[in-house]
C-alpha positions in Angstrom: 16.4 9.4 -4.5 13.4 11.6 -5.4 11.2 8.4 -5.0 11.6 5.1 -3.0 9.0 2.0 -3.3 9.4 -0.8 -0.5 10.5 -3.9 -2.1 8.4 -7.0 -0.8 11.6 -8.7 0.5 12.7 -5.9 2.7 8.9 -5.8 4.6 9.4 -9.6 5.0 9.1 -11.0 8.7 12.5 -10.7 10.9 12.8 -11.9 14.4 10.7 -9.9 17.1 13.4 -7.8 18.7 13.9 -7.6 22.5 14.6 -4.6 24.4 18.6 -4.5 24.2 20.6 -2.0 25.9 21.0 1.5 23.7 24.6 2.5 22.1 25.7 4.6 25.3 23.2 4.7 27.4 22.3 1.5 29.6 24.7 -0.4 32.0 25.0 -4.1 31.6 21.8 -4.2 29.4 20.3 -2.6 31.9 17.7 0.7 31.4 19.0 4.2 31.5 18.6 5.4 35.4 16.3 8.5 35.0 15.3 8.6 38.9 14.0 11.8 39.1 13.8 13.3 35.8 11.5 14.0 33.4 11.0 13.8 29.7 8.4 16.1 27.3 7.0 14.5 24.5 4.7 16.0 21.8 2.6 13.8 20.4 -0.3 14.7 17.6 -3.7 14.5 18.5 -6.6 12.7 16.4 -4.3 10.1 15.3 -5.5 7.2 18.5 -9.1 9.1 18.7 -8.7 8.2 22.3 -5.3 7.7 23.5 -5.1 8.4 27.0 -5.0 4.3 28.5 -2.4 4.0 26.0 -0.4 7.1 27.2 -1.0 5.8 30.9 0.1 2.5 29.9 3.4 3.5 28.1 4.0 6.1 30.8 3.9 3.5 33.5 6.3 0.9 32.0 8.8 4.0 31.0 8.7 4.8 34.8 8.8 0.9 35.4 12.0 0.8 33.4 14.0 3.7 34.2 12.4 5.6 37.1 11.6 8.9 34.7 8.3 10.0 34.0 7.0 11.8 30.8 4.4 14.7 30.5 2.9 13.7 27.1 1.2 16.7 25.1 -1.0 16.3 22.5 -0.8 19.0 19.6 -3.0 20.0 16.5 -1.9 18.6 13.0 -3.0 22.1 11.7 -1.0 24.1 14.0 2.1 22.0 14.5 4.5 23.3 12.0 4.3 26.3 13.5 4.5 25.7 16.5 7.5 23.3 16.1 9.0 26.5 14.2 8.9 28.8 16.8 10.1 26.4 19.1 13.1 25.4 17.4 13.7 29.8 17.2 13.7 29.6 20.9 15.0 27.4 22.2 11.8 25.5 23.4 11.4 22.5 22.0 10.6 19.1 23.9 12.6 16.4 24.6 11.3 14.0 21.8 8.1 14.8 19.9 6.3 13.3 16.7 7.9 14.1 13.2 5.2 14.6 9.9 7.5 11.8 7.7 8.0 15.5 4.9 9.3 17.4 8.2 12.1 15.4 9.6 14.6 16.4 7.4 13.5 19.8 7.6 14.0 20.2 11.7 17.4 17.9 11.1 18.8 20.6 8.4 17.9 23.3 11.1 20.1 21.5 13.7 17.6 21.1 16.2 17.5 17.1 16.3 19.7 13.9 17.4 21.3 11.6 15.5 19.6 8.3 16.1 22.0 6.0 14.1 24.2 5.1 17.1 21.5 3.8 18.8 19.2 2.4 16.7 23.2 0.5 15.4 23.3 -0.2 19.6 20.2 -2.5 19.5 20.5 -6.2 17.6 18.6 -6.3 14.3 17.1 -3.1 14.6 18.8 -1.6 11.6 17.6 -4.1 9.2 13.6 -4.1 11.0 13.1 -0.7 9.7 10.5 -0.4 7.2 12.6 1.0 4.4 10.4 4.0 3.4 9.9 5.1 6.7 13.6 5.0 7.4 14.3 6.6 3.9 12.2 9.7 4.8 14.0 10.0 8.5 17.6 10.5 6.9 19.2 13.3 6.2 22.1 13.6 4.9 23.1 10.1 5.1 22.2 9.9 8.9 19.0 9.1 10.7 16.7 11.8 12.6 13.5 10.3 12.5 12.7 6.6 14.2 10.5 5.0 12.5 7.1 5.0 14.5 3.8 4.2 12.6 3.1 4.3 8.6 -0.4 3.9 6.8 -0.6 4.0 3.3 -3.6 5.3 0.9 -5.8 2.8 -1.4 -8.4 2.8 -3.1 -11.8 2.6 -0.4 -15.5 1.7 -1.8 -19.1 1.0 -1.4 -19.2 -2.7 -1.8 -23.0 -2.7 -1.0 -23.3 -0.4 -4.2 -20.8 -2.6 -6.1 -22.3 -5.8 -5.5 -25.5 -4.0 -6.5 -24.2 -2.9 -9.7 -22.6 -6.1 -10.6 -19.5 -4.2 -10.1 -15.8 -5.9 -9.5 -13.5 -3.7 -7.5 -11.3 -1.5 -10.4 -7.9 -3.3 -11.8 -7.2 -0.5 -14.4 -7.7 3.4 -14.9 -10.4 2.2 -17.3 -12.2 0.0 -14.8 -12.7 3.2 -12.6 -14.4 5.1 -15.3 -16.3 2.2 -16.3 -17.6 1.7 -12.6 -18.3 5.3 -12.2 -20.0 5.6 -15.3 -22.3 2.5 -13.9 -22.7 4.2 -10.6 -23.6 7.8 -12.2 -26.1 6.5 -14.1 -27.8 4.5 -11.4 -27.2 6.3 -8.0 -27.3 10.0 -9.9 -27.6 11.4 -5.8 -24.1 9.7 -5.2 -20.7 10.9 -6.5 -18.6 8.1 -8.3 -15.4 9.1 -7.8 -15.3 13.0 -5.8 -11.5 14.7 -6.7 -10.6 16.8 -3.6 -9.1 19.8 -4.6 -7.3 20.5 -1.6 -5.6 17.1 -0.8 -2.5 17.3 -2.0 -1.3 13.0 -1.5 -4.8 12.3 -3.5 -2.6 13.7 -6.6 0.5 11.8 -7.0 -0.6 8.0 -7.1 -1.9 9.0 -10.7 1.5 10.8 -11.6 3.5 7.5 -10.6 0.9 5.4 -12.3 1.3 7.0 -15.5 4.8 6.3 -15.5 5.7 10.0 -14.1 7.4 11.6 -11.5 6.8 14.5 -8.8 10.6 15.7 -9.2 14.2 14.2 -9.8 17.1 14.9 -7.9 20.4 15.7 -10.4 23.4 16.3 -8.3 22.3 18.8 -6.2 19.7 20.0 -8.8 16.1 19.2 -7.7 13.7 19.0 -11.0 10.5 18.7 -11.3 8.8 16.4 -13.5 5.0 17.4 -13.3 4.9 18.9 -16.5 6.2 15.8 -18.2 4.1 13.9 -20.8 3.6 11.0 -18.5 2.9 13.2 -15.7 0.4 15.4 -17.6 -1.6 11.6 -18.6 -2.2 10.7 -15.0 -3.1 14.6 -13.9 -5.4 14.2 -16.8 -7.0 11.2 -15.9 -7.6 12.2 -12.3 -9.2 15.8 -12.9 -10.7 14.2 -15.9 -13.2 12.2 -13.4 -14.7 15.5 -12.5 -14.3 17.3 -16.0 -14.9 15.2 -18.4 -16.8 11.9 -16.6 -18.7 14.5 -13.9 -17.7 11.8 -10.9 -17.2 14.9 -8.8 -19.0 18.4 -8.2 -17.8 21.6 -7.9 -17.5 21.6 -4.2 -15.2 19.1 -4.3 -12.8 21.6 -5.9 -12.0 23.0 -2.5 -12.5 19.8 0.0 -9.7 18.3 2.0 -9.3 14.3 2.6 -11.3 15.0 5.8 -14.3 16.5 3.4 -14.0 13.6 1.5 -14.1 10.9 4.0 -17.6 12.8 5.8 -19.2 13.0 2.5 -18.1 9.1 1.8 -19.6 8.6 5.8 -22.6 10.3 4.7 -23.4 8.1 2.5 -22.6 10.5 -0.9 -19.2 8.6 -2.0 -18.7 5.4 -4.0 -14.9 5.3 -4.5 -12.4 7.3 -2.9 -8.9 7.5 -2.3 -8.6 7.3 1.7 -5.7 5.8 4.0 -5.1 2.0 5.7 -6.2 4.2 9.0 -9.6 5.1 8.3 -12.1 2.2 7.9 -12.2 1.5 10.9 -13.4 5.0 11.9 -15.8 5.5 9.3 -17.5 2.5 10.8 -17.4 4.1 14.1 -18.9 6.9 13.1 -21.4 5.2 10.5 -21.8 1.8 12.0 -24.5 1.3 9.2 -21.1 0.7 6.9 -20.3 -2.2 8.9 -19.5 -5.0 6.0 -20.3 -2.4 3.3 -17.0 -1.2 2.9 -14.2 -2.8 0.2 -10.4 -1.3 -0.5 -8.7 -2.4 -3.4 -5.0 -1.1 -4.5 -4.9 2.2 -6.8 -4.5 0.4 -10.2 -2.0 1.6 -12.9 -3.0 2.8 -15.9 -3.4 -0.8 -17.4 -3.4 -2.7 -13.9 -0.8 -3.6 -11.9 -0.5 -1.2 -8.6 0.1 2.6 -8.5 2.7 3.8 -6.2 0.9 6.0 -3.4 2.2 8.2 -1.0 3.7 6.0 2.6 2.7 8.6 5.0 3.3 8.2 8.8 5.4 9.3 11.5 9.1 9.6 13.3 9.5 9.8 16.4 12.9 12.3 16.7 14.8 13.7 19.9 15.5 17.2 19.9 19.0 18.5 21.1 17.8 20.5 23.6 17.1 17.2 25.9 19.2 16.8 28.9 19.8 13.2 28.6 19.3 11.7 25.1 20.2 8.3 26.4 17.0 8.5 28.4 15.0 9.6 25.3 16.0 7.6 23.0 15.0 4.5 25.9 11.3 6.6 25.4 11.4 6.3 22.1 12.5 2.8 21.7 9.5 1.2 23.9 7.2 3.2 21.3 8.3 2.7 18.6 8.9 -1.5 19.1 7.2 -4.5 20.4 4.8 -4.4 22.5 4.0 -1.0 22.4 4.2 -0.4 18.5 1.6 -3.0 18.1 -1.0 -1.7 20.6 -0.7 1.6 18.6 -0.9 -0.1 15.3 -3.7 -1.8 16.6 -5.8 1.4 17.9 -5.1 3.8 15.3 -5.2 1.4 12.2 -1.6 2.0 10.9 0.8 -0.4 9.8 4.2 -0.3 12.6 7.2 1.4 11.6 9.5 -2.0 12.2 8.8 -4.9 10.4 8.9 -7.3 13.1 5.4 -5.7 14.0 4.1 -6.2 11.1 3.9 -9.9 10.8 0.2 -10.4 11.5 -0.6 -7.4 8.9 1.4 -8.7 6.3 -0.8 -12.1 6.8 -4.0 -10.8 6.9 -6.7 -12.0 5.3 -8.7 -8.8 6.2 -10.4 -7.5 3.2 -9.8 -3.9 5.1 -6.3 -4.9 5.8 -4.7 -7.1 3.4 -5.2 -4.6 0.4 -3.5 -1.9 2.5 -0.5 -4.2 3.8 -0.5 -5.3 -0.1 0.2 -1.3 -1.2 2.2 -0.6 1.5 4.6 -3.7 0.2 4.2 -3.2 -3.1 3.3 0.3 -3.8 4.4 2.7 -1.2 6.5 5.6 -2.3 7.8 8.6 -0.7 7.9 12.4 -1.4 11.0 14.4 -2.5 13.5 13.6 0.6 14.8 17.5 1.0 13.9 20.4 3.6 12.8 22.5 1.1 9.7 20.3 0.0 7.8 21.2 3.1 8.0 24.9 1.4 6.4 23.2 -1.8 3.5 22.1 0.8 3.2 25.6 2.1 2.6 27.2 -1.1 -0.2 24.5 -1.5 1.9 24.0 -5.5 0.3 20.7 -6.2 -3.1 21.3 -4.8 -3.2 24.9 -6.4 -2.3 23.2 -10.0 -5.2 20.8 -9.7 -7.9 23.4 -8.2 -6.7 25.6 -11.3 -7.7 22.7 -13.6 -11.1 21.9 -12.1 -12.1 25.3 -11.7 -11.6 25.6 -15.7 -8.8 28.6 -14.8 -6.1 26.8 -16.9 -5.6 23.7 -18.9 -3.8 20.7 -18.1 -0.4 21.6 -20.1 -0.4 25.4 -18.5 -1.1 24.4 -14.8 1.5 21.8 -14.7 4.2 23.5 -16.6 3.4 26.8 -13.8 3.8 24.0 -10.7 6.7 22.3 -12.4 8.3 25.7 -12.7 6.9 26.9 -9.1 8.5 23.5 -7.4 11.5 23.3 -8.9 12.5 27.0 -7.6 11.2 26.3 -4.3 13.0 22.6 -4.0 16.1 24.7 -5.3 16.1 27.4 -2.6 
């Protein structure tokens, strides 16, 4: 399916699972024994700002458990891909390692991970705890590679000082943000409204699925994409329209990434942005005059309701070059549930990757959680499920389609009928 939105029943509360014995691995319900051995783990850096009592923590009960230690290494975002590239050429790669959610099946169709299913089948109720987009993006080819680790989910994030000041309601329709901005431009002319980021890729296809479109659809084993349909085109339109035609962004903007965004928005120069369930709590810690002056509402459709948006997160896989996948998987079930996948959830503001971790999110009364938990339920969506579309990401196809339209170098119909054609040849190689 070239698009997957969680139901609300399958992120309902299940029973908090207990550390069963693996599929063919532990003895009696006992651990794995890995006296003496020790696991690698890649894990990417900036996610937990500052992980390292965590990674002591989790280290120390893995030991606790099974008598193995773990060398934990903590990698760049920016320069993973490659990196897990060359590894996978040679030979190289670690034991288990964190898994972008648009990479797993692209590592799993180059045979360099582990099945999971027989364990995560090993372990009671596990199966069904998964949060269903999370596990949707970990299988390929009918069979898991990624476990399920962390998810956050994008919504809309906003000045609620400059709202309230404004006599301004958070947005319930695609006319409500124009409205606002339009309120904001004219009053706060120093502070953008609504900033499109040019380079951000995720920022795009909230307004695609809100407009009734699609990113691509899967035919057999035909992968088409949809970008240049009509309903595409109206949300594409609508979102470069806040720079071109309402002027809610500048021309810098053309060229920023979500990290540009979320500074300028820190600085004190956003009113509304799209930004992720992960990141108020940081722009507080790095602004701590935003402390109760920050609001998130759901992206709106285009006449209310909620907008899908992109469930980003991570895997945790186990590469086939381990020694003892029994003993990695025991690694990657303590991080990936109970205890463990709460603490991390907690520090890094993500939603868990099982649902049994997720209770006290999905009961929040947080006005910087509940909207996010809400989205995530209600709205969150995945990315063509294929190897290929991590290609589409390298050739930057969306974000070079929506830079060509602010920068005036084509129109609307021309630079989505050139990505539609560009993706669909690169989701078909």
């Amino acid at each position: 399916m070239h698009k997957r939105i969680l139901p609300a029943v399958a992120l309902g509360a299940v029973a908090t699972l207990g550390l069963a014995a693996c599929a063919g691995g532990a003895d009696n319900g006992g651990a794995v024994d890995g006296e003496g051995q020790e696991l690698t783990v890649w894990i990417m850096k900036g996610t937990n700002p500052d992980a390292s009592a965590f990674y002591d923590e989790v280290s120390d009960a893995f030991e606790d458990e099974t008598g193995a230690t773990v060398k934990i290494e903590e990698i760049q975002w920016a320069d993973a891909h490659d990196r897990f590239v060359t590894s996978i050429a040679g030979g190289t790669t670690p034991d288990i390692a964190e898994t972008g959610t648009t990479w797993t099946a692209e590592f799993a169709d180059a045979g360099a991970l582990e099945e999971l299913d027989e364990y995560v089948d090993g372990e009671k109720g596990l199966r069904d705890d998964l949060v269903e987009g999370l596990a949707v993006a970990g299988t390929y080819d009918e069979k898991l590679y990624g476990m399920p680790w962390y998810a956050g989910v994008r919504s809309i994030v906003y000045r609620t000082d400059v709202f309230e000041e404004l006599g301004l309601e958070a947005p319930k329709t695609w006319d409500d943000i124009v409205t606002a901005g339009e309120a904001i431009k004219a009053a706060k002319p120093d502070m953008l409204p609504f900033p499109v980021a040019g380079d951000a890729e995720f920022q795009v296809y909230p307004w695609v699925w809100g407009a009734g479109g699609e990113i691509a659809t899967l035919d057999g084993k035909t992968w088409t994409s949809e970008l240049d349909s009509d309903e595409s085109r109206a949300g594409i339109e609508f979102y470069t329209g806040l720079a071109t035609e309402h002027g809610f962004s500048s021309a810098g903007a053309t060229t920023w990434k979500e990290t540009d965004l979320r500074d300028s928005f820190t600085q004190g120069n956003v009113a509304m942005m799209l930004s992720g369930s992960w990141t108020p709590k940081a722009l507080i810690e790095a602004n701590p005059d935003l402390e109760g002056k920050i609001g998130a509402a759901v992206i709106p459709g285009e006449d209310g309701g909620i907008a899908p948006s992109v469930l980003g997160g991570s895997h945790l896989s186990v590469f086939n070059t381990t020694k003892n996948a029994d003993l990695a998987w025991e690694f990657v079930k303590l991080m990936t549930t109970g205890e463990f996948a709460e603490k991390w959830a907690d520090e890094t503001g993500y939603f868990p990757g099982v649902q049994s971790a997720m209770e006290e999110a999905l009961a929040s009364t947080d006005p910087l959680v509940a909207p996010f938990a809400q989205q995530m339920v209600e709205g969150g969506a995945s990315v063509p499920v294929t190897p290929n579309f991590g290609a589409v990401q390298a050739k930057k196809t969306t974000n070079s389609m929506i830079q060509a339209i602010l920068s005036g170098q084509k129109d609307v119909d021309t630079a989505t009928k050139d990505a539609a054609a560009e993706m669909t040849e690169l989701l078909n190689k």
